[in-house]
C-alpha positions as CSV (number, residue, x, y, z in Angstrom):
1,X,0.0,0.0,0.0
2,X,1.8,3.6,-0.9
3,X,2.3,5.6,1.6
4,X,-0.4,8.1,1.4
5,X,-3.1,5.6,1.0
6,X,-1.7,3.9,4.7
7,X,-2.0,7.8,6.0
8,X,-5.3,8.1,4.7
9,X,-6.9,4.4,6.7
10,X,-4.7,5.4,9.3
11,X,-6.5,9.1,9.7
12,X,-9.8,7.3,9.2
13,X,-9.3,5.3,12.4
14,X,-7.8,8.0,14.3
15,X,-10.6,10.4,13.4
16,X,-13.4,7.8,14.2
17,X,-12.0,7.4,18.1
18,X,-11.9,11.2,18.5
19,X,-15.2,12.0,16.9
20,X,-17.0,11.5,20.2
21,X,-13.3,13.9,21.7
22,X,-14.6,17.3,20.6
23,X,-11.7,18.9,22.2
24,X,-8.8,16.7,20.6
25,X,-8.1,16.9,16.9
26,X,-5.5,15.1,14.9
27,X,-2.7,17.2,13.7
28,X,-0.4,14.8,11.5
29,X,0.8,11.3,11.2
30,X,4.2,10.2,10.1
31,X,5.4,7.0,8.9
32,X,8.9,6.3,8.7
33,X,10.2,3.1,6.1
34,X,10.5,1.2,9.1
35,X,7.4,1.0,9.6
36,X,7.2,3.5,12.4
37,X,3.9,5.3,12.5
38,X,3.8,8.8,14.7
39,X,0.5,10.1,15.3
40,X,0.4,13.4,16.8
41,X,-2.4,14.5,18.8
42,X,-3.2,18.4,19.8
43,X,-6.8,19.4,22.1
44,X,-8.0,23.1,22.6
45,X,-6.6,23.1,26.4
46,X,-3.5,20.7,25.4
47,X,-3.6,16.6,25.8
48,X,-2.6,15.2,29.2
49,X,-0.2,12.6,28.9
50,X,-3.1,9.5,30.2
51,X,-5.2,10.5,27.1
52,X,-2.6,10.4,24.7
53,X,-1.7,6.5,26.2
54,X,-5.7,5.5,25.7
55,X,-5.6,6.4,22.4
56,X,-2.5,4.3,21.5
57,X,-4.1,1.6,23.6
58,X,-7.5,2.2,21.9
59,X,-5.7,2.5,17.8
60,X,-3.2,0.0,18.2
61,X,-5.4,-3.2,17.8
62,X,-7.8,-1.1,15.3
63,X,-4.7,-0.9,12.9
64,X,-3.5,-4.9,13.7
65,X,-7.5,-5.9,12.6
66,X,-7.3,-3.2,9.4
67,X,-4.0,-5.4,8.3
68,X,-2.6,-2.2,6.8
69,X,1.4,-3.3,7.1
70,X,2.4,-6.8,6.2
71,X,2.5,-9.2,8.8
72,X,1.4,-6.4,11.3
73,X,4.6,-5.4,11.5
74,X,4.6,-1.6,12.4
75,X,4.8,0.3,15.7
76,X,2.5,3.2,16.6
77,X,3.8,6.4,18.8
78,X,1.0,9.1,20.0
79,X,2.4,12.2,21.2
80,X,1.5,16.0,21.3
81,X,3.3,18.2,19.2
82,X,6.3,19.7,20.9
83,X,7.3,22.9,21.4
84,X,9.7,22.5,18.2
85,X,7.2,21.7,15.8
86,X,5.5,24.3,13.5
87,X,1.8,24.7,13.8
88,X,-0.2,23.5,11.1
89,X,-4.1,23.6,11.7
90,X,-5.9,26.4,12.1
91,X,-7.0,25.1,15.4
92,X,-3.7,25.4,16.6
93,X,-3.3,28.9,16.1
94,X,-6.8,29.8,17.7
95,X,-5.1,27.8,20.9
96,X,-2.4,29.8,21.0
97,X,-3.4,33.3,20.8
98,X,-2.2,35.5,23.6
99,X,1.7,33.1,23.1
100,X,4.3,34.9,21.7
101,X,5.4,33.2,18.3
102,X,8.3,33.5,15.4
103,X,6.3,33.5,12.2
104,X,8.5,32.3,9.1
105,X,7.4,34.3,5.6
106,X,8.4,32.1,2.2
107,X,10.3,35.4,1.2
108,X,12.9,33.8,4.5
109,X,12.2,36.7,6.5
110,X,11.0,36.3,10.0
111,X,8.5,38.3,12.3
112,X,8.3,37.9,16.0
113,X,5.1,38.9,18.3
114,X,2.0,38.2,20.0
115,X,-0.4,36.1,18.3
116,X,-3.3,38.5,18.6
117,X,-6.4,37.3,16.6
118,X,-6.5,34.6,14.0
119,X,-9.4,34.8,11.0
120,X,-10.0,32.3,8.0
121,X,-7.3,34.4,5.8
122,X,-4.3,34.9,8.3
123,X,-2.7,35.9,11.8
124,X,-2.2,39.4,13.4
125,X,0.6,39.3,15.8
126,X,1.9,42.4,17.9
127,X,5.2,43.1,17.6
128,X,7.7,44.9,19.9
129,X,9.9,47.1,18.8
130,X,13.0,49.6,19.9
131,X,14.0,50.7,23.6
132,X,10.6,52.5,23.9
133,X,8.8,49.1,23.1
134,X,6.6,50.6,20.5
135,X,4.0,48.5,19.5
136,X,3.2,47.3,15.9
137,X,-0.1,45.2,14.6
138,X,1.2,43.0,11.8
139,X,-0.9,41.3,9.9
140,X,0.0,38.0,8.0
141,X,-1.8,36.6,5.5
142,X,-1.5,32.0,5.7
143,X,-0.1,32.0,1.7
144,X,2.7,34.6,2.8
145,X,3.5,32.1,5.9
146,X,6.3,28.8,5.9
147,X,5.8,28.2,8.8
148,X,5.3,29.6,12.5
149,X,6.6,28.4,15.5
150,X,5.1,28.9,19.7
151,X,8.4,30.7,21.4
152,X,9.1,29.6,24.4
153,X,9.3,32.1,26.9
154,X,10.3,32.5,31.4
């Protein structure tokens, strides 16, 4: 089976256990050749770590009955996405409004700010500027955007 058409069962399962989860969504899922499949999980408030084991628990014998890899020969890893990984949904963004986050354009340039509001089109973030700390809205529009990244910040 190609790769995108194991994805594809694989999001079907994993979509049919969290249709009765309103607040967790499915972000992406990764398979390496090795048969390694990494399922990454996100909710509205964040995913405690108990839920995240009940779903493995709950897809792991869901994907042995589908027979998607020969032989059953795969191994299944559900995790959040870390601080490191770019957001991708549009659900993600609306979660992290009020963060601080480093917004890559395609052009290469970067923009750093408050995520302020976030519509269907794009992001306005508040940037900080200068010893005065002048304040800036910025909007961004998703096609301008590679990727943006949550900073972390003490």
């Amino acid at each position: 089976m190609a790769n995108e058409h194991v994805i594809t069962a694989i999001r079907e399962l994993a979509e049919g256990l969290l249709a009765n989860d309103p607040d967790n969504f499915l972000v992406e899922i990764r398979i390496k050749p090795t048969n390694n499949v990494k399922l990454f999980l996100d909710g509205d408030k964040g995913v405690p770590v108990d839920k995240l084991v009940s779903f493995n628990r709950a897809l792991y014998p869901l994907l042995e009955e589908a027979a998607i890899f020969p032989d059953n020969d795969f191994s299944l890893e559900v995790s959040s996405p870390g601080l490191e990984e770019p957001l991708k949904l549009h659900r993600q963004y609306l979660k992290n409004i009020g963060r601080k986050v480093e917004v890559t354009l395609l052009d290469g340039s970067s923009k750093e700010g408050t995520l302020q509001t976030v519509t269907e089109e794009g992001i306005t973030i508040e940037e900080v500027f200068g010893k005065k700390k002048e304040k800036k809205s910025t909007d961004i529009k998703f096609v301008e955007i590679k990727h943006t990244k949550v900073c972390i910040v003490f």
